[in-house]
C-alpha positions, 0 to 999 in steps of 0.5 A: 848475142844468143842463139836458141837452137831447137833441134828435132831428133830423128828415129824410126816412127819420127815425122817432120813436115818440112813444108808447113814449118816454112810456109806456117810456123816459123813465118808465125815465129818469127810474127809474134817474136817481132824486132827482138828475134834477128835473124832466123835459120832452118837446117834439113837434115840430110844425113849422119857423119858417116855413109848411109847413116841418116841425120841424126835431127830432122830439122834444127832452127837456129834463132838469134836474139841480143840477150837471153832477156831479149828472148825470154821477154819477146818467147813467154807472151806467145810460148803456148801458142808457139808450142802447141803448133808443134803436133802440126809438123811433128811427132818429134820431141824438140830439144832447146839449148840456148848458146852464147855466140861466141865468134 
C-alpha cells in the first residue's frame, strides 16, 4: 500500500481556500481517480510545534493506492487537469511525496 501525500507549504502571501478544495477538487480527484484511489484524507493546518507559530502547510491530502502502478496508471490520463485546478485554491506550490505504508 502507498500514500501520495501533497503538502501545501504556508508563507506569508500564501492562499488556500479550504472550502473549494472539499466541495470541488478533491470531489473531482477523487471522480477521475476512480476504484484505484482508496481512501482519501484532508489536514487543516492549524498551528506549528511550538506556540504562536503557525503550521508550517496549509492543508495536506493524503491518498492511498495498492501500489505505485495503481496510482501512476489511474493519476497520468487525468494529471493536467487535476493540476491546473490547483490556481482555483491556491497560490501555494504543492509538494508531492509519495510513501510506502509501512504499519
Amino acid at each position: 500500500m502507498i500514500k501520495v501525500s501533497v503538502l501545501y507549504p504556508n508563507g506569508a502571501n500564501n492562499k488556500f481556500d479550504m472550502d473549494y478544495y472539499l466541495t470541488k477538487h478533491i470531489p473531482m480527484v477523487k471522480q477521475k481517480l476512480g476504484s484505484a484511489c482508496k481512501e482519501v484524507a484532508v489536514d487543516h493546518g492549524i498551528a506549528g510545534g511550538a506556540q504562536d507559530v503557525p503550521a508550517p502547510y496549509l492543508a495536506m491530502a493524503h491518498l492511498t493506492f495498492d501500489s505505485l502502478e495503481a496510482f501512476q496508471k489511474a493519476f497520468g490520463p487525468h494529471a493536467e487537469a487535476i493540476m491546473t485546478d490547483v490556481p482555483n485554491y491556491t497560490n501555494s506550490q504543492p509538494t508531492v511525496q509519495i510513501s510506502q505504508i509501512k504499519g
